[in-house]
C-alpha positions in Angstrom: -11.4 36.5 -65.0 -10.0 39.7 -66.9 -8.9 39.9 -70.3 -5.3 39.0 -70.1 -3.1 41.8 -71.2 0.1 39.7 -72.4 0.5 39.9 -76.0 3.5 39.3 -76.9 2.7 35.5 -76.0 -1.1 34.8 -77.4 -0.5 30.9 -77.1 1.9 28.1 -75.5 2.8 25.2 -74.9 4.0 24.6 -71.7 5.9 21.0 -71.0 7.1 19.3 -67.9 9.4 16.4 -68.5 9.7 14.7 -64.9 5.7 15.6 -64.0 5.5 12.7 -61.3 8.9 14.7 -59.5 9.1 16.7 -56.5 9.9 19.6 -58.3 6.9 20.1 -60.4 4.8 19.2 -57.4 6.2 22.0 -55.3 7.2 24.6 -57.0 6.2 24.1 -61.2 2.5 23.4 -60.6 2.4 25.7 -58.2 3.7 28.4 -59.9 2.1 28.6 -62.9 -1.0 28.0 -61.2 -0.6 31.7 -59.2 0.7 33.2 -62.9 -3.2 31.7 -64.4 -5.4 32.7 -61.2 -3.6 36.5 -61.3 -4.0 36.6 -65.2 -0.1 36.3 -66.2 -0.5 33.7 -68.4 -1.8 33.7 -72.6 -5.3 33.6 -72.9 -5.0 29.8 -74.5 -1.7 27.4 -73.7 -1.9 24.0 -72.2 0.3 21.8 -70.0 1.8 18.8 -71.1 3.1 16.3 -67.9 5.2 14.0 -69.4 6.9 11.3 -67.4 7.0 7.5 -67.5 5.3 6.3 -64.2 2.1 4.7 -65.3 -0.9 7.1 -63.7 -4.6 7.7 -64.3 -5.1 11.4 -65.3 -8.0 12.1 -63.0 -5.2 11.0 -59.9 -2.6 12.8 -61.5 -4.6 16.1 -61.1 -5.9 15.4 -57.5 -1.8 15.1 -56.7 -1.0 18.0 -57.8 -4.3 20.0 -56.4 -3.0 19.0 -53.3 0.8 20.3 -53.7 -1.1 23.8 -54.8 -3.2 23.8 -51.8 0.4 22.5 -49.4 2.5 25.0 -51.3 1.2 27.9 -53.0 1.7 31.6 -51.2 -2.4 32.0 -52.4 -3.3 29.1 -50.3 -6.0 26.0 -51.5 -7.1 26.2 -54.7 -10.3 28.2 -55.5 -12.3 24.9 -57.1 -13.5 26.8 -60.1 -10.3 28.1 -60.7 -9.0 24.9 -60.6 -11.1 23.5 -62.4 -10.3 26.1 -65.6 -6.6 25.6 -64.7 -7.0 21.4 -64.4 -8.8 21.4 -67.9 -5.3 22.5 -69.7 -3.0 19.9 -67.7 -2.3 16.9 -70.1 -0.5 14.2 -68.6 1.2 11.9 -70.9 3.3 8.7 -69.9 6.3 7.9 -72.0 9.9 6.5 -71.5 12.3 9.3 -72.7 14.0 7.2 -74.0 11.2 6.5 -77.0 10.6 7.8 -79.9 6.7 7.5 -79.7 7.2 9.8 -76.1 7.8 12.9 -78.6 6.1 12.0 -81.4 3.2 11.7 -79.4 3.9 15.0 -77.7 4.5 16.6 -81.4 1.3 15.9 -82.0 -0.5 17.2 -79.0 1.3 20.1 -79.9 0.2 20.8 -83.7 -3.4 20.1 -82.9 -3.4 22.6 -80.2 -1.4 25.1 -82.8 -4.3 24.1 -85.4 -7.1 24.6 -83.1 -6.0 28.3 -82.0 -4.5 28.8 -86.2 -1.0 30.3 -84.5 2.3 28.3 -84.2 2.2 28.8 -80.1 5.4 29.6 -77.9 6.7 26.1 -76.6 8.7 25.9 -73.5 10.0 22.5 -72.4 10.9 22.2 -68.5 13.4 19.9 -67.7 12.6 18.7 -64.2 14.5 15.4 -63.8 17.7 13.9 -63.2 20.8 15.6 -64.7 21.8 12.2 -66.5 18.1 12.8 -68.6 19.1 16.4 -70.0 21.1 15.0 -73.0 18.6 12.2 -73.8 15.7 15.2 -74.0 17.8 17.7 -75.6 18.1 15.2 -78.4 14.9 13.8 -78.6 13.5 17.5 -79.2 16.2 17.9 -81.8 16.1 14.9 -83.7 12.0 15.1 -83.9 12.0 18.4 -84.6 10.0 19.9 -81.3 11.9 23.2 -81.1 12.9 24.2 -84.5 11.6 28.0 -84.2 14.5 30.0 -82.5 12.4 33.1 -81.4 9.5 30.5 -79.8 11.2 27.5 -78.4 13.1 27.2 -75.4 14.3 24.8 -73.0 15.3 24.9 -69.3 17.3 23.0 -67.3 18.2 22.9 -64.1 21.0 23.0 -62.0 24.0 21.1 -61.5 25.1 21.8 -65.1 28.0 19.3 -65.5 30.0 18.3 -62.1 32.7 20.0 -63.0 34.4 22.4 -65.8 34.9 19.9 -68.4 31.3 18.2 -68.0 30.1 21.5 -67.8 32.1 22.6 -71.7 30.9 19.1 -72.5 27.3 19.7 -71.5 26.9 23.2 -73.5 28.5 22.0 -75.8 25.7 19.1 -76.4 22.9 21.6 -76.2 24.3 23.9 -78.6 25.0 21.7 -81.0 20.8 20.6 -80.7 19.7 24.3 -80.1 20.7 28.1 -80.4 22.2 29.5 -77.0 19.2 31.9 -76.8 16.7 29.0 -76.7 18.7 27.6 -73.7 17.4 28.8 -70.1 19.5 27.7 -67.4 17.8 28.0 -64.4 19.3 29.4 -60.7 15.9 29.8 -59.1 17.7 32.3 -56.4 18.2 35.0 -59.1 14.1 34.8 -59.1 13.8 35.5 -55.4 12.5 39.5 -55.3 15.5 40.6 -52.7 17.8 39.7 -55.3 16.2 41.3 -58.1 16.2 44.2 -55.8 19.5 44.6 -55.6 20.2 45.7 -59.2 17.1 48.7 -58.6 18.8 49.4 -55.1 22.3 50.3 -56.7 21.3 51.5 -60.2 18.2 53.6 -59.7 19.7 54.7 -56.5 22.8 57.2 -56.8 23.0 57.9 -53.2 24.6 54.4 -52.9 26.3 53.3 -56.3 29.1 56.1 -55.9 30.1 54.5 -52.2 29.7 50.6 -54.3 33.8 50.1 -54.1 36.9 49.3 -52.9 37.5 53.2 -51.5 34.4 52.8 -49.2 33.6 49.1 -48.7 35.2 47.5 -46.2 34.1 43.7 -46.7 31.3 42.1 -48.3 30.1 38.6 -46.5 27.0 36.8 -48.1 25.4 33.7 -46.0 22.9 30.8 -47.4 22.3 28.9 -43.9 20.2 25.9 -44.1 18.8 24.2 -40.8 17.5 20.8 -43.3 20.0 18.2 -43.3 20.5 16.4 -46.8 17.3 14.4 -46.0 16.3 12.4 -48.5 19.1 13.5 -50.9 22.1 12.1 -49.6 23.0 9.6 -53.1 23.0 13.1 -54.3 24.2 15.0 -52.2 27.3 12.7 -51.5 28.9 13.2 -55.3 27.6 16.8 -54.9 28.6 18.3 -51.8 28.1 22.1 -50.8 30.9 23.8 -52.9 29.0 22.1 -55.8 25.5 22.5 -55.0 25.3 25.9 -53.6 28.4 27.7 -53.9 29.0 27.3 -57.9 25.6 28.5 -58.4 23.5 30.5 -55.8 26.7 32.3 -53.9 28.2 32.9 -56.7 25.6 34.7 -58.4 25.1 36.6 -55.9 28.7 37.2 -56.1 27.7 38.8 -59.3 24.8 41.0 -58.4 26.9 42.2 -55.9 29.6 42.9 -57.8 28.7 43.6 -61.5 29.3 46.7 -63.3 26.3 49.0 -64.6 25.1 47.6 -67.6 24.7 49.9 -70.4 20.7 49.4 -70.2 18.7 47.0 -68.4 18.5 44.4 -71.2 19.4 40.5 -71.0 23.2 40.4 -72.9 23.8 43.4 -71.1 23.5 42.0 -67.7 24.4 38.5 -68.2 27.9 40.3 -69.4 28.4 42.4 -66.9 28.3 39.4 -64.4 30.2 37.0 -66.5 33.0 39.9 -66.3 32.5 40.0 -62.5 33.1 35.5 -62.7 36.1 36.1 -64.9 37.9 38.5 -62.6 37.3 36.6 -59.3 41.1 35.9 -58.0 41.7 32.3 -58.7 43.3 30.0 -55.7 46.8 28.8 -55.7 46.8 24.9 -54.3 48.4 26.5 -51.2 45.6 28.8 -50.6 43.3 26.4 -50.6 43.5 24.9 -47.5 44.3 28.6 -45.7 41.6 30.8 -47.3 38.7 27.8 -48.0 37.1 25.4 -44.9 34.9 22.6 -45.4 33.0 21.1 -43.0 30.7 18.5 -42.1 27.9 17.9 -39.6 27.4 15.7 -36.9 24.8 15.0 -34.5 22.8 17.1 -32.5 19.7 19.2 -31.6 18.3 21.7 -33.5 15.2 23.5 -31.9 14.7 20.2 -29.7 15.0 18.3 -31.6 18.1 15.3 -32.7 19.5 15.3 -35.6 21.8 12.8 -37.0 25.0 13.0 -38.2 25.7 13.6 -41.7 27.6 9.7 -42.1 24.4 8.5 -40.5 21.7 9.7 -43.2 20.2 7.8 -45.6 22.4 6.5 -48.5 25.6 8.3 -47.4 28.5 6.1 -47.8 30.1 5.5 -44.4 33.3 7.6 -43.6 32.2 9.9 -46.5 34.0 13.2 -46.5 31.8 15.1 -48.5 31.4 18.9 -46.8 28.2 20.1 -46.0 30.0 23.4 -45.1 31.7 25.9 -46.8 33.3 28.9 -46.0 35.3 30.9 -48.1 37.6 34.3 -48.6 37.4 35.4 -52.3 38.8 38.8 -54.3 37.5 40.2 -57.2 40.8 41.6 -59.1 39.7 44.7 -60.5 39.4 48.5 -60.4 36.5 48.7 -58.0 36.7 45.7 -55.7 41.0 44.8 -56.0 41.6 44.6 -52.2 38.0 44.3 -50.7 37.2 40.3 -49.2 34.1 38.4 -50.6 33.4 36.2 -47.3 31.1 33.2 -48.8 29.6 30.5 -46.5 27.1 27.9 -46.8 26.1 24.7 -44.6 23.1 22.3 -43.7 21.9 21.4 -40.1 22.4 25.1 -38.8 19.9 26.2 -35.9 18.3 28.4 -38.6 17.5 28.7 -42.3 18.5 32.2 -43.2 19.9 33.5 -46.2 21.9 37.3 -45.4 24.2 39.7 -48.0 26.0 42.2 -45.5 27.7 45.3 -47.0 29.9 46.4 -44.5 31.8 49.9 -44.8 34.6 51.6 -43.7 35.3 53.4 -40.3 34.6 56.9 -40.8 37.8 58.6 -41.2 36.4 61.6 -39.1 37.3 60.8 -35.1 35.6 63.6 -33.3 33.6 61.4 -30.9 34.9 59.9 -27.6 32.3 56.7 -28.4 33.5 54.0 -30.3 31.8 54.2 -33.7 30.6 51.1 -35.6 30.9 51.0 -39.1 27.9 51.3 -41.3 26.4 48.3 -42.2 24.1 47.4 -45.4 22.5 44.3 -44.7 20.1 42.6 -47.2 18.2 39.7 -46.1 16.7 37.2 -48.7 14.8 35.0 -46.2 13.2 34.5 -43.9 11.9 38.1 -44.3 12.6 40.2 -47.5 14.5 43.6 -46.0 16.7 46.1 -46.4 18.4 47.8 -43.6 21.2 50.5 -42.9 23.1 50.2 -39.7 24.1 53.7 -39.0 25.3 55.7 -36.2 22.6 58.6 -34.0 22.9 60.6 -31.0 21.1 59.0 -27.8 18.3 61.7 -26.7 19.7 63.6 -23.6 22.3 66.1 -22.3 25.2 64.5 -23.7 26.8 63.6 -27.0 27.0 59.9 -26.6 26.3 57.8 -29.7 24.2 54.5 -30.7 23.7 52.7 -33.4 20.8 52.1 -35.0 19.0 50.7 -38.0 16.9 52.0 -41.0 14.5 49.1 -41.8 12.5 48.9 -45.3 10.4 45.4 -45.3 8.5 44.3 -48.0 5.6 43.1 -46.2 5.3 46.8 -44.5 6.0 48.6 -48.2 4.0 46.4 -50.2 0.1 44.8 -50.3 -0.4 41.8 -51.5 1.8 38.4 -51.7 5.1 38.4 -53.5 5.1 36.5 -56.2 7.7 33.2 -55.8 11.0 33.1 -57.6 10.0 30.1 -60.1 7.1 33.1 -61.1 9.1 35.0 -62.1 10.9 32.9 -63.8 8.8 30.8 -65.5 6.9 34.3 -67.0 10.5 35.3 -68.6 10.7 31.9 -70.6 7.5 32.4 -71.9 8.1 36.0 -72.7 11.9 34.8 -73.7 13.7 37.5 -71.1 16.9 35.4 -70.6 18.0 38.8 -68.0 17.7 36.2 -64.6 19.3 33.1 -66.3 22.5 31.6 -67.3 24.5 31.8 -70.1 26.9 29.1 -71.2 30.3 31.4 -70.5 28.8 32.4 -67.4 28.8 29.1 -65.7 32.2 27.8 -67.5 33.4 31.1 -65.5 32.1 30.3 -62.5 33.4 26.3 -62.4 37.1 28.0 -63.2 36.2 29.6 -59.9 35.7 26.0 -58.1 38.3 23.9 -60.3 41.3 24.7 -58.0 39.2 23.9 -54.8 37.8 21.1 -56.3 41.1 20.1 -57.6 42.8 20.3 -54.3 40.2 18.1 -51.7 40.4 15.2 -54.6 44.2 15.4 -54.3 43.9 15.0 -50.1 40.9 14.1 -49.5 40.6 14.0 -45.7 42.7 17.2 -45.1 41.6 19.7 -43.0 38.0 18.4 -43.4 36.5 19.9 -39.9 33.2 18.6 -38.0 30.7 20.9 -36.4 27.5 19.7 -34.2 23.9 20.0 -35.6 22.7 23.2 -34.4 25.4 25.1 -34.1 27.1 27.5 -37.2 29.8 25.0 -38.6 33.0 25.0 -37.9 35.2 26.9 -35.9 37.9 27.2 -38.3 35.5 29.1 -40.4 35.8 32.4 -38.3 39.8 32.1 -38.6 38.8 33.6 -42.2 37.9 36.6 -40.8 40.5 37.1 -37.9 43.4 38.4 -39.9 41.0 41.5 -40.8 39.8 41.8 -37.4 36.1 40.8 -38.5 33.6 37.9 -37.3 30.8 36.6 -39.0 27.3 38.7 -39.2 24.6 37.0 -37.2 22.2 36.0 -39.3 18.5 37.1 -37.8 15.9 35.1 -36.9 11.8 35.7 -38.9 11.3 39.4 -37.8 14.2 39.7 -35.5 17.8 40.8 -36.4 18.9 42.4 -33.5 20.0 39.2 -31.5 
């Protein structure tokens, strides 16, 4: 293996509470296992897998070998490399609820800091059930695990708080136990490369940041289609619901990217305030407009692909006659100088025919009418998965003897542009908490902004309850009601492509 060229991080320690979870089989492990194999981590850290299931070591490591080998984009394992990467993983079983769970992990930690003669980076992973985060935060804080302010940092994982005031009450605990820049709260679909794009696309590029407003946009519509049902997450999912789980967090950020500012450099508090300005100027909802510019929906049975699909009171612990939406569409405004006027169309649902996540740019006719064909409007469409792409719907001449007009699209895929795999979102994120580049994470004003978004909506299905909560089949694109959003603007939904295939 190379000599590792990070230095601003010679040493960490890396720790994992909730090691035994889906999470850190998935995605964690995973992740940092492609960050060691392509040289991305320090040249000496270890891994500390704390959780309170009772496990031998040796079968601890052969679980999560095989979620490398099940979900890593490099494939199995190379078994040397493996073997180097097993020998820093530490798993160590503990209630934490104990005070021996971090005193023991303390001292793992100082004799690893003795043994390389350098206090190392420490970065504690919260990968567990929200109702744990307070119980961690202040076992690190009253044992004194994260006391340097420029080395340790936590994460945490979404929801944070169910609502505004568990949200305030929530930051409030961790700052009290840490300084905000130790605290990394973690939206893993800021990580994903498309969206990461988006800020080079606009800023680096000037041919389309001067056309990036009201005079020129038309609408903006961003999807997150999921063809899963809730699964095995229905006690979840059932006190969550969509507008909590995905549009707080993932739409909404997008939201942000989308419509930020340019930040005075590319630099952590720079960003994170341009798009907490973006949060703070979205056009709050009047009770009355809930119910005419929001629609919730929720699934029912049917086939997706072939195959049935139950209905959304039939999964596993979902309380019968629940009215939790897994749908959501909705027509926002941003109330400012370079979006007052222009519709944010958001939607999000489970048991759709396909997973498929879409941000579509849509601009104005041209005001030049000099053809007899109708013209469509350029279209900027930017696909986060299945495929990473950026294409430009845009209007040419058919080849022949007369002026007749087509539109066409100017496709740039990543796969085509770029060799090699690219790298997962929880990569990249992981790397910045190690490095301590808070740019692609949270801050606490940001998501206190973005629940002020959600309070009214919130607010208003708790007050009625089963009002206007509409049903769509399994397989098909939720509920009709949604594309009444769009009507009174004479628009309809984008539809969102299928793996290598957008022209349905």
């Amino acid at each position: 293996m190379k000599t590792n060229p990070l230095k601003k991080v010679p040493c960490a320690n890396i720790t994992i509470f909730g090691a035994k979870g889906d999470l850190t089989n998935r995605k964690l492990i995973p992740a940092l296992y492609n960050l060691f194999i392509e040289n991305h981590l320090p040249p000496a850290f270890a891994i500390y897998c704390v959780d309170a299931i009772q496990i031998d070591e040796a079968q601890f490591k052969d679980e999560l070998l095989a979620g490398v080998n099940s979900f890593s984009r490099n494939g199995a394992a190379n078994p040397v490399q493996w073997k180097d990467f097993a020998a820093r993983l530490v798993y160590l079983q503990g209630d934490f609820l104990k005070e021996e769970t971090y005193l023991g992990l303390k001292a793992k930690m100082e004799s690893f800091d003795k043994e390389h003669s350098i206090r190392a980076t420490r970065m504690y992973y919260f990968a567990t059930a929200p109702r744990f985060i307070e119980v961690i935060a202040d076992g690190l804080s009253k044992y004194k695990l994260a006391t340097k302010q420029l080395l340790d940092r936590i994460v945490v994982e979404k929801p944070f708080g169910t609502d505004l005031e568990t949200a305030r009450k929530l930051n409030r605990y961790l700052t009290k136990r840490f300084a905000e820049k130790q605290i990394y709260r973690i939206d893993h679909y800021l990580g994903k490369e498309t969206v990461q794009n988006i800020l080079a696309f606009r800023f680096a590029n000037y041919v389309f940041e001067p056309l990036w407003n009201r005079k020129f946009i038309d609408h903006i519509q961003i999807s997150l289609a999921e063809e899963v049902g809730v699964g095995k997450r229905g006690g979840y999912y059932d006190s969550a619901g969509a507008l909590r789980d995905m549009i707080q967090n993932h739409l909404l950020q997008l939201v942000c990217v989308i419509g930020m500012e340019c930040p005075k450099e590319y630099e952590a508090e720079h960003i994170r305030d341009a798009k907490t300005r973006v949060m703070k100027s979205v056009k709050l909802y009047s009770p009355e407009q809930v119910f005419k510019d929001v629609v919730r929906g929720q699934y029912t049975e049917g086939d997706i692909n072939g195959v049935e699909r139950p209905g959304y009171r039939e999964e596993p612990q979902v309380a019968s006659g629940s009215d939790t939406e897994t749908y959501v569409a909705a027509k926002m405004f941003i109330d400012n100088e370079r979006w007052r006027g222009v519709p944010f169309f958001l939607r999000t649902g489970k048991s759709l025919p396909r997973q498929s996540s879409v941000i579509v740019i849509q601009f104005k006719d041209s005001p030049h009418r000099i053809f007899k064909d109708d013209i469509v409007p350029n279209r900027l469409i930017i696909s986060i998965q299945p495929e990473l792409e950026i294409s430009l719907l845009f209007e040419s001449k058919i080849p022949g003897l007369e002026m007749k007009l087509f539109p066409v699209e100017m496709d740039f895929m990543y796969q085509d542009a770029y060799t090699g795999n690219v790298p997962e979102a929880y990569e990249a994120l992981l790397l910045d908490v190690l490095e301590g580049d808070a740019t692609l994470f949270m801050r606490a004003d940001q998501v206190e902004a973005a629940w002020k978004v959600v309070m009214p909506v919130l607010d208003a299905w708790k007050k009625y309850p089963s009002k206007k909560l509409h049903f769509y089949k399994s397989g098909t694109w939720g509920p009709v009601a949604a594309d009444a959003l769009l009507k009174p603007f004479a628009k309809e939904w984008f539809r969102l492509p299928e793996r290598n295939n957008h022209h349905e």
